[in-house]
N, C-alpha and C positions, 0 to 999 in steps of 0.2 A: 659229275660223272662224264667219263671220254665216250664221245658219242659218234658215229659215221653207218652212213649209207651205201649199203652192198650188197654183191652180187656175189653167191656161192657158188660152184659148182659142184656136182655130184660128186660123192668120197672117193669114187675110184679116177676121180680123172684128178684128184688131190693127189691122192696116192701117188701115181702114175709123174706127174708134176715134180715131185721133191725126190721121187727116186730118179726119177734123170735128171735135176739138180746136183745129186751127189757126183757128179762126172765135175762138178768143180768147186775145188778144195778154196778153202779158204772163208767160205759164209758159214754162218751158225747157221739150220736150214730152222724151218718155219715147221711146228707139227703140223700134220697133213687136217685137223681136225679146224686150223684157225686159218686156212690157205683163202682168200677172198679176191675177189675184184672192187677196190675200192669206187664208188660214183662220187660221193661227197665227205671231207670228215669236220665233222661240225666243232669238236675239240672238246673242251669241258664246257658241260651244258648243267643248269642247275635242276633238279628232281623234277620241279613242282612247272616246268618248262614241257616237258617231255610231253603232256596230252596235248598243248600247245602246237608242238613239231607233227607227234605224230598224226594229226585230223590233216596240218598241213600239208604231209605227204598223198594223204588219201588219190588225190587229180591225177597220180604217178599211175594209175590202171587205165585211165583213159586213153582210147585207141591204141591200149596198147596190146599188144598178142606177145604170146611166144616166138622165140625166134633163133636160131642155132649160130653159135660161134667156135672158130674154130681158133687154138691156140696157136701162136707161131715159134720164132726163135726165141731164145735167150738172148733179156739186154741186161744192162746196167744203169745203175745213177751213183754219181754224176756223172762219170765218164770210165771208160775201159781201163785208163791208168791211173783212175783212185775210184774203184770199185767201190761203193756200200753198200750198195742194195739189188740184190740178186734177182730179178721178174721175168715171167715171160708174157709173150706178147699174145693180143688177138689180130689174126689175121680178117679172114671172112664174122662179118657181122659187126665190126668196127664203127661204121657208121651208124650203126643201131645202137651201139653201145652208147656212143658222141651222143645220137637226140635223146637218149632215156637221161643220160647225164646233164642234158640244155634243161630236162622237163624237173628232174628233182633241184637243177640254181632254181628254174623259174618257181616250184611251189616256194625254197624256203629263203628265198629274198624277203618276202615280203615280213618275214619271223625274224630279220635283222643278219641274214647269216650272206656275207658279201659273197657275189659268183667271184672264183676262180679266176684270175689272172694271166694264168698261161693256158694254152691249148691243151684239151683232155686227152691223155695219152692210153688208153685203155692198156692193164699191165697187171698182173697176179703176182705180187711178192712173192718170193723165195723161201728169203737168206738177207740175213744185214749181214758184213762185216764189222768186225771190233775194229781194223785197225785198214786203211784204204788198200786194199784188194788190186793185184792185176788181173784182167780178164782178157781171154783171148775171145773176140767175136766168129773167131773159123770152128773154136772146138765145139766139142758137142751138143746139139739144141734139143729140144724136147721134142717128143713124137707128138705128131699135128694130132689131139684129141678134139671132135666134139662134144660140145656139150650143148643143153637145151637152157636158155633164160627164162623162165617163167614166172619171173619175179623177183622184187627187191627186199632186202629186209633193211629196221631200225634196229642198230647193234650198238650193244653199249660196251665197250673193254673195260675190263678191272682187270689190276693188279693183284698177282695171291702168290704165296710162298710157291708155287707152284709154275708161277711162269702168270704170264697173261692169257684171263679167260675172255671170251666173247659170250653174250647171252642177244639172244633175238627179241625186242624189246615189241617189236611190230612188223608183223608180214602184209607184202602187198603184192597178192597174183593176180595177173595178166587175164 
């Protein structure tokens, strides 16, 4: 089962999110109900793994509190002239995002799962594109919502005729 560690935000700043996404044409957008901030994605993990992972997370509430982040512009990946992947950014709380992200490598290193490679770029998917996408960075960006972090969850996605569901496998509050 495909498995990652994430950060939701409240349904109306989902909401809020994908309807000022629509300002640009060309990404399939994301239902507002699977809109996340990825921390870690573990990929396919086998069942009998899972109570494994999830005790490992447990250290992820330590010093940790609540703490407010606030959304910024609209980027892309890979780049503005081959568009795939539609996200917007976190401005304020960034750096908070960055050490909760150091603390979920550091619990699940030691469960075989390699840290990250490149620099964590805290970012809320969209919108993929089917086919590379141009994006303009001047047009329109999403209205700065906050929101509050009070927690991470274990999310498992499965495939269904339906589209891709997420299910919360394990909550960890602050």
């Amino acid at each position: 089962m495909r498995v990652f560690v994430a950060v939701f935000p409240p349904p109306e700043v989902r909401r809020s999110l994908i309807e000022a996404a629509r300002a640009h044409p060309g990404f399939r957008l994301t239902a507002p109900q699977r809109v996340h901030l990825t921390l870690k994605f573990l990929g396919d993990v086998p069942p009998d793994d899972l109570p494994r992972i999830a005790a490992a997370l447990e250290p992820v509430r330590d010093g940790q509190g609540p703490f407010d982040v606030i959304t910024s512009g609209f980027g892309v990946f890979p780049s503005p002239r081959r568009a795939r992947i539609l996200w917007a950014g976190a401005g304020e709380g960034t750096e908070r995002l960055r050490a909760l992200t150091e603390v979920v490598e550091t619990c699940l290193q030691p469960e075989g799962f390699a840290r990250e490679g490149r620099p964590f770029v805290p970012h809320i998917t969209l919108g993929r594109a089917r086919h590379p996408a141009s994006f303009d960075p001047a047009g329109a960006g999403p209205p700065k919502l906050r929101f509050t972090v009070s927690g991470v969850d274990l999310v498992q996605s499965k495939h269904e005729a339906t589209g891709v569901a997420y299910s919360a496998l394990a909550r960890y509050e602050f």
